[in-house]
DRENDO-1510 file (C-alpha; in Angstrom, 1 decimal, always signed):
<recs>
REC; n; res; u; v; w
REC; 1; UNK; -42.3; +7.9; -41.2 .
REC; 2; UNK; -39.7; +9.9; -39.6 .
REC; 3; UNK; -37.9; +9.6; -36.7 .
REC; 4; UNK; -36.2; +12.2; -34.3 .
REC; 5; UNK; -33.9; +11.9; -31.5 .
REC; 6; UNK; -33.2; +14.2; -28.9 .
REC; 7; UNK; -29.6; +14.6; -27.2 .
REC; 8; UNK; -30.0; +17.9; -25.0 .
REC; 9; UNK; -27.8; +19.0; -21.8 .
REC; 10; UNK; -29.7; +19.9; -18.9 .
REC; 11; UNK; -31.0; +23.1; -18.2 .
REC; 12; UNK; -31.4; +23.6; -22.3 .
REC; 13; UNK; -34.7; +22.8; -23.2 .
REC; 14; UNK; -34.3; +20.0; -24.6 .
REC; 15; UNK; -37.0; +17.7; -23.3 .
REC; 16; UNK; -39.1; +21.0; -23.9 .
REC; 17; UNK; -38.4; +21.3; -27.2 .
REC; 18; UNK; -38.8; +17.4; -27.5 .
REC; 19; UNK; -42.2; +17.1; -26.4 .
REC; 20; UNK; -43.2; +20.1; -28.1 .
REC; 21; UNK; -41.8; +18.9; -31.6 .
REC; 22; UNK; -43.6; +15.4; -30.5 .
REC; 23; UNK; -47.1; +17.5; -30.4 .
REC; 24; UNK; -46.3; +19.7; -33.7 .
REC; 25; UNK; -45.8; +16.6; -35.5 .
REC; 26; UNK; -48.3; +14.2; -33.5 .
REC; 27; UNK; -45.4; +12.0; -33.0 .
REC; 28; UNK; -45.4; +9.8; -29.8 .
REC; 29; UNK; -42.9; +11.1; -27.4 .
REC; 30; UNK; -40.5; +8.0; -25.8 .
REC; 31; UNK; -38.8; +9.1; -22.6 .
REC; 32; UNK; -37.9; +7.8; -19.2 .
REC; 33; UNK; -41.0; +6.6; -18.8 .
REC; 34; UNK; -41.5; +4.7; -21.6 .
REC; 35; UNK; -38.5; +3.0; -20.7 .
REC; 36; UNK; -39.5; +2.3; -17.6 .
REC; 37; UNK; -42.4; +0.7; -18.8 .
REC; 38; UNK; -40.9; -1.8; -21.3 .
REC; 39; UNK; -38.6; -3.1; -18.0 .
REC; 40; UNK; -41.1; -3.6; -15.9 .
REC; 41; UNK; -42.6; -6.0; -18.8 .
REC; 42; UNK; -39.4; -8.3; -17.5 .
REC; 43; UNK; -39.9; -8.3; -13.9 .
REC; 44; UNK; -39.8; -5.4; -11.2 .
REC; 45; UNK; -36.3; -6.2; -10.3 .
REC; 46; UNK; -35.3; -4.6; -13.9 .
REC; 47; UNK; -37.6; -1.7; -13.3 .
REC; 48; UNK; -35.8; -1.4; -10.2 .
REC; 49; UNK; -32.1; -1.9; -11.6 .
REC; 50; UNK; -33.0; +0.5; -14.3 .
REC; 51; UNK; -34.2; +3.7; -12.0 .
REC; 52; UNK; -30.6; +2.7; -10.3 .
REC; 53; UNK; -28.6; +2.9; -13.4 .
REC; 54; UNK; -30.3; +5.1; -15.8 .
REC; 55; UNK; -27.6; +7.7; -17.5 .
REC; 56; UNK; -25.7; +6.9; -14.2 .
REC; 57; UNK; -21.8; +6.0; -14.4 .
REC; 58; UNK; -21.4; +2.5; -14.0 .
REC; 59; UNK; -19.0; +1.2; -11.8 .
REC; 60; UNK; -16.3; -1.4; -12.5 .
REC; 61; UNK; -18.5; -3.7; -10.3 .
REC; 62; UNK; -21.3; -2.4; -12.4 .
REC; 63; UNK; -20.1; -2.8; -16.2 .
REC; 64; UNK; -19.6; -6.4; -15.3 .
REC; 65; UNK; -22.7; -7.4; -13.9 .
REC; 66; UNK; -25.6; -8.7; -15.3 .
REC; 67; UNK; -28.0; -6.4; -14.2 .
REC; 68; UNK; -26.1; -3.2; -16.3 .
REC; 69; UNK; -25.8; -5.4; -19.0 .
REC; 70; UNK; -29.7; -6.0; -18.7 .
REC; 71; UNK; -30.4; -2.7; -18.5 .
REC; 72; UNK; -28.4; -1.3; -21.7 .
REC; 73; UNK; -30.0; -4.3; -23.7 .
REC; 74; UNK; -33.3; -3.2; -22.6 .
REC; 75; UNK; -33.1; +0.7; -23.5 .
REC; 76; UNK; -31.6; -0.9; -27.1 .
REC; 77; UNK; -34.6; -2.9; -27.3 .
REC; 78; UNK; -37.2; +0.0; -26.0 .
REC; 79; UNK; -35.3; +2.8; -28.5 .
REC; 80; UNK; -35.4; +0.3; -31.5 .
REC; 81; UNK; -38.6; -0.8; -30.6 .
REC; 82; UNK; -40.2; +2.7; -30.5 .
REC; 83; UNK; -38.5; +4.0; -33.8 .
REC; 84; UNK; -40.3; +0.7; -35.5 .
REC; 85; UNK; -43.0; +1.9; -35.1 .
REC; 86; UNK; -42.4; +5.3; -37.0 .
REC; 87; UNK; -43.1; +9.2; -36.3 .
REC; 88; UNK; -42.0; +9.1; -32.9 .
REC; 89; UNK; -39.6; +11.7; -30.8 .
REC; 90; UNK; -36.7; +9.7; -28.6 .
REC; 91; UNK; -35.4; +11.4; -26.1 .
REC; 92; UNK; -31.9; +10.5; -24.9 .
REC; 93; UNK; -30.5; +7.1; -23.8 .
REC; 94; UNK; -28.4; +7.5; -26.8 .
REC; 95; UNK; -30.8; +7.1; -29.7 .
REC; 96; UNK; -28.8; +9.3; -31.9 .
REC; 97; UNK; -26.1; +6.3; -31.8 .
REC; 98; UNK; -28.2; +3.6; -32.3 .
REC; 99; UNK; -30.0; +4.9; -34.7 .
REC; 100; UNK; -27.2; +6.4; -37.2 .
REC; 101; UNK; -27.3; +4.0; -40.0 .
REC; 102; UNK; -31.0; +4.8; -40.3 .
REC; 103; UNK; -31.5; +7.6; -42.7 .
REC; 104; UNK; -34.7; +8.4; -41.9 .
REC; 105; UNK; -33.7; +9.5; -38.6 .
REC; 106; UNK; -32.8; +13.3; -37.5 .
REC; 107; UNK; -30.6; +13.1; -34.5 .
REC; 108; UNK; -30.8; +16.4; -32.7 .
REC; 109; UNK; -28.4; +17.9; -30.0 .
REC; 110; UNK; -30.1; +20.6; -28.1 .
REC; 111; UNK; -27.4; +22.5; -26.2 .
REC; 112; UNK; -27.1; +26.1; -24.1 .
REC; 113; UNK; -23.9; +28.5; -22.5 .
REC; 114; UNK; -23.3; +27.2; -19.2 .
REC; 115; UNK; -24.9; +30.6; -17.7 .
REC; 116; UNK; -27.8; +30.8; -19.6 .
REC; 117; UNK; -28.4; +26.6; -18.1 .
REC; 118; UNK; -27.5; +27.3; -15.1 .
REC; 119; UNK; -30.0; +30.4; -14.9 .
REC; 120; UNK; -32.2; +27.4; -15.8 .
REC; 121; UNK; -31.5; +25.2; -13.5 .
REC; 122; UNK; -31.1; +27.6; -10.7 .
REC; 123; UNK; -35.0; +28.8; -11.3 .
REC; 124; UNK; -36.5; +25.2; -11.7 .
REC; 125; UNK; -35.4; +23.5; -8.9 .
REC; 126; UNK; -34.8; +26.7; -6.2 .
REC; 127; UNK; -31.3; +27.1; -5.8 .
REC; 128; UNK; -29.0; +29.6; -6.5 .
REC; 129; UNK; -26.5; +29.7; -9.6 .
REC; 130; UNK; -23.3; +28.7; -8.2 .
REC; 131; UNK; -25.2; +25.6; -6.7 .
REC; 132; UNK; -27.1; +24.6; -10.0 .
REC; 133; UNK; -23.2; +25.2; -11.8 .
REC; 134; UNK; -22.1; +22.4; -9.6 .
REC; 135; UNK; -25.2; +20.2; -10.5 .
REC; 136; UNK; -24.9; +20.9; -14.2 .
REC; 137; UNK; -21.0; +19.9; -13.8 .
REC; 138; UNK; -22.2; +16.5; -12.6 .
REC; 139; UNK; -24.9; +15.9; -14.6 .
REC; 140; UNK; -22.9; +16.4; -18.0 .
REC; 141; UNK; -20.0; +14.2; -16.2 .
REC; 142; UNK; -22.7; +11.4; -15.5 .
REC; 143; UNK; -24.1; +11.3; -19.5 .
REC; 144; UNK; -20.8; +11.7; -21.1 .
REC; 145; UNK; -19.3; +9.1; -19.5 .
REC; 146; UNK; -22.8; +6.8; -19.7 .
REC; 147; UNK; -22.6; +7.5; -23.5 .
REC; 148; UNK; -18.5; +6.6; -23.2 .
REC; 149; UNK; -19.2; +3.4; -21.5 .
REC; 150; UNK; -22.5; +2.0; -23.5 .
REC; 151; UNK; -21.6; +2.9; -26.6 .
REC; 152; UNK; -18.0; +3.8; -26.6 .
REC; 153; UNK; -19.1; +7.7; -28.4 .
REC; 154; UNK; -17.7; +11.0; -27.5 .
REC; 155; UNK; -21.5; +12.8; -26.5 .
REC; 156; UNK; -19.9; +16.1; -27.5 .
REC; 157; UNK; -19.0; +14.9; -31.1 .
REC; 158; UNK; -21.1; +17.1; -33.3 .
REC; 159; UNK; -20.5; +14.6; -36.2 .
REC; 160; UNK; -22.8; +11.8; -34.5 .
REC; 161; UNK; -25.8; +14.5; -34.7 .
REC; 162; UNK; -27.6; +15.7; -38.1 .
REC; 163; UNK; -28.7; +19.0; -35.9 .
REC; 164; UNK; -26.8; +20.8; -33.1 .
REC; 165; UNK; -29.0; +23.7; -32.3 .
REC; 166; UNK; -28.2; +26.3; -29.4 .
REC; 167; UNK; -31.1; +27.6; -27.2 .
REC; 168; UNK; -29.1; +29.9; -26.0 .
REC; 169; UNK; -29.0; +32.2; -29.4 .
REC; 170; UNK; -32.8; +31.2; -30.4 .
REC; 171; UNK; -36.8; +30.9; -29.1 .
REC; 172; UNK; -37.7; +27.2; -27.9 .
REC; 173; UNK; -40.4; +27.6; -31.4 .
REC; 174; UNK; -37.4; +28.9; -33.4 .
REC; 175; UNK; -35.7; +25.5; -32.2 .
REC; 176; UNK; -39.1; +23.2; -32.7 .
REC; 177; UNK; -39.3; +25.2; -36.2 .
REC; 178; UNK; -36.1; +24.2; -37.3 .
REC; 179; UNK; -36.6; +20.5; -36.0 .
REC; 180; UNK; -40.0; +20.0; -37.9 .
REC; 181; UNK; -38.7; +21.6; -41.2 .
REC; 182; UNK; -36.8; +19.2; -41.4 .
REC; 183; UNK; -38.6; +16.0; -41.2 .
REC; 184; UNK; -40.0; +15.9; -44.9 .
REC; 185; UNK; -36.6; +15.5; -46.3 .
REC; 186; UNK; -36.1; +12.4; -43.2 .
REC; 187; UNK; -39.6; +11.1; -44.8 .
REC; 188; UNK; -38.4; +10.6; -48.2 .
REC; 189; UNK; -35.1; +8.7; -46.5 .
REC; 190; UNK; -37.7; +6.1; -45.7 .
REC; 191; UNK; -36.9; +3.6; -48.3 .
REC; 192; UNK; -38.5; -0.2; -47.7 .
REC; 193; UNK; -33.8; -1.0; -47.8 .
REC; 194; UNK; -33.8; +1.8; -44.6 .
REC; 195; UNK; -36.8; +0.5; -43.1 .
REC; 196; UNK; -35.6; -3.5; -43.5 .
REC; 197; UNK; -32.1; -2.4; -41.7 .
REC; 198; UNK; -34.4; -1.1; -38.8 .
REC; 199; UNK; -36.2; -4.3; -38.7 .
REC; 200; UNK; -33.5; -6.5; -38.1 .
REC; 201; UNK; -31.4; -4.7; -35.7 .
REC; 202; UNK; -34.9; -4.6; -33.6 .
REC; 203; UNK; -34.8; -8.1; -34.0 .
REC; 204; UNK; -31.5; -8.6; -33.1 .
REC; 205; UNK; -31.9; -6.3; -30.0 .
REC; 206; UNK; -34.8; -8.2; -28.7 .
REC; 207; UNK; -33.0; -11.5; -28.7 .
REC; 208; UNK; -30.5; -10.1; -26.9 .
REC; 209; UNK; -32.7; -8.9; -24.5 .
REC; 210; UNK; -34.0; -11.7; -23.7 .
REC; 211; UNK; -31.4; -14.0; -23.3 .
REC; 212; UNK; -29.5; -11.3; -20.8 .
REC; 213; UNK; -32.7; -11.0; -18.8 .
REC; 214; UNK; -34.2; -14.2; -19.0 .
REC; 215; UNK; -30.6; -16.8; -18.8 .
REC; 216; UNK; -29.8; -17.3; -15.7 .
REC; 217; UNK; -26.0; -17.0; -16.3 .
REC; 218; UNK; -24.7; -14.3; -17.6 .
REC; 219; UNK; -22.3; -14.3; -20.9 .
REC; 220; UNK; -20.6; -11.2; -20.7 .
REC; 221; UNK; -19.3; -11.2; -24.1 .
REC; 222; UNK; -22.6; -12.1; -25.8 .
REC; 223; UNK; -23.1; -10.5; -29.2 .
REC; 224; UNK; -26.2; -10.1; -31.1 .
REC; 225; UNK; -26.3; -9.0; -35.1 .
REC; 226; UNK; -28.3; -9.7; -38.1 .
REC; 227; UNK; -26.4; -10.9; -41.0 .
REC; 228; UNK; -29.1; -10.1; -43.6 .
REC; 229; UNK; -30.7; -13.7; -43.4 .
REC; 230; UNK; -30.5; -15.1; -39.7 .
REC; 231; UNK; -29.5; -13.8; -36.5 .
REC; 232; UNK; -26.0; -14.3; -35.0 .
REC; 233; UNK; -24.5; -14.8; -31.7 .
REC; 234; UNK; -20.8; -14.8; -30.8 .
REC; 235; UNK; -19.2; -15.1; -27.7 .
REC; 236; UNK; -17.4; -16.9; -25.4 .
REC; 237; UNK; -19.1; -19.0; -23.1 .
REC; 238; UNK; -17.7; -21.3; -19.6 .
REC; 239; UNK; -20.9; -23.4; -19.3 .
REC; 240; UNK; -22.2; -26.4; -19.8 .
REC; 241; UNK; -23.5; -27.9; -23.6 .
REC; 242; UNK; -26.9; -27.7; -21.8 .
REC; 243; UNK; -26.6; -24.6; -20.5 .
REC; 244; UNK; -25.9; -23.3; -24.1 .
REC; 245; UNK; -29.1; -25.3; -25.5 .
REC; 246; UNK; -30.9; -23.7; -23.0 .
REC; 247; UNK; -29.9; -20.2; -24.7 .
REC; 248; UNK; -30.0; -21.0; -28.3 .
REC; 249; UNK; -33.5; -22.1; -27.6 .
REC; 250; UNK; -34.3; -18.4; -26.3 .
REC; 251; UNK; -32.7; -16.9; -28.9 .
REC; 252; UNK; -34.2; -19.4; -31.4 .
REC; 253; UNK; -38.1; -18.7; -29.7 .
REC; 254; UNK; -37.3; -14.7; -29.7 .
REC; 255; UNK; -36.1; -15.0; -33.1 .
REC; 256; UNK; -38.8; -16.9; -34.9 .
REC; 257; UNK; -39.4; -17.7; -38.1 .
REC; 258; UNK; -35.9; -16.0; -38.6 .
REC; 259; UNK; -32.8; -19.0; -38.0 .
REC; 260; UNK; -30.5; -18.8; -35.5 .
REC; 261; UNK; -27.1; -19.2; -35.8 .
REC; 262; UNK; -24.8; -19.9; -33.3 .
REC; 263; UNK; -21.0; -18.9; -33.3 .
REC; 264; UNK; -19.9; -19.5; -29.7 .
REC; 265; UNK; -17.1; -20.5; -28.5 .
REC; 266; UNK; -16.4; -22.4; -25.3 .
REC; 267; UNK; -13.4; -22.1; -23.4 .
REC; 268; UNK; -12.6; -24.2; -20.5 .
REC; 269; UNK; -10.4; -24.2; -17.7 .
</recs>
């Protein structure tokens, strides 16, 4: 029943680590291209906008457009989607943060001493230290600040993992150990309550999905919860009465058999 996700800075092993805990446990892996996969279900132009964006730093054009907005509702969707489905391994996009009311998920950090990553680094991809330092510099710029702008979290905050584990001071099995000795407490977590609070945020993910992707104008302060009976929206919306009917029926199709309520808000000119 468990579920694991997998922060890690590059160059530590993490994805490593990740697939290897995913084998130990015969848990299904979700990674990039998993992701990948569950955009292209919406069209090629979202696989497309994905590769552009994925754990890239939006910018201000970017956070306002539909096609960001798309994209984080889609990893939501994929990440709650995936953990549904139980005994699976996520790594990155943030699952650790969407998944933290779940208590049946361990969310891991998988970190390393900048010389022991860029020793890493250097040796996978052929360059020398001094050049991977400057790549490892970027790429932890590019994922905190992802992280700061999708989910408003501090990525370093140790307090939004259950595990921070150095690679650094320990074997990649010592690491995987560690993770899987773990996952019989995360089983028992699994209460039919924790489960239920998975459902309907996967629920309320998917509709949100598909309204951003499928409505042709995009509501930039659309919000999508479940209140424990039906699904909510709020926001504030400058089109027409038909143009709203035309998303409350998305939601209300995505949502099915659960209501639909609607607490928008227009606000004209």
């Amino acid at each position: 029943m468990a579920i694991v996700t997998v922060a890690r800075e590059c160059g530590s092993g993490g994805e490593d680590i990740a697939k290897a805990v995913a084998k130990k446990l015969n848990y299904d892996c979700v990674s990039k291209s998993t992701i990948y996969a569950e955009m292209e279900e919406h069209g090629k132009k979202w696989l497309e906008w994905g590769k552009e964006l994925d754990e890239h730093v939006p910018s201000t054009w970017e956070r306002y457009d539909q096609s960001y907005a798309g994209y984080l509702a889609l990893v939501e969707h994929c990440i709650y989607k995936s953990a549904l489905k139980n005994n699976v391994v996520i790594l990155g996009r943030g699952g650790n943060f969407l998944l933290k009311d779940i208590p049946y998920a361990l969310r891991v950090r998988i970190t390393a001493s900048v010389d022991e990553r860029a020793k890493t680094l250097a040796g996978t991809v052929g360059v020398n230290e001094a050049e991977a330092r400057k790549m490892l510099k970027y790429s932890d710029h590019e994922r905190e600040i992802f992280i700061k702008r999708a989910y408003h979290k501090d990525w370093y905050d140790p307090d939004e993992y259950d595990l921070v584990l150095n690679s650094s001071h320990m074997s990649a099995d010592e690491v995987v150990n560690l993770i899987v000795g773990e996952i019989p407490a995360r089983d028992r977590a699994a209460t039919l309550e924790a489960q239920e609070t998975l459902r309907r945020l996967e629920l309320a993910s998917r509709v949100k999905a598909a309204i951003i992707t499928g409505f042709h104008q995009f509501m930039p302060t659309l919000e999508v919860s479940h209140d424990g009976k039906e699904i909510v929206l709020r926001g504030v919306y400058l089109f027409s009465q038909e143009r709203k009917k035309a998303l409350l029926d998305i939601a209300k199709r995505v949502a099915a058999p659960t209501g639909v309520r609607s607490e928008l808000h227009f606000r004209g000119v």
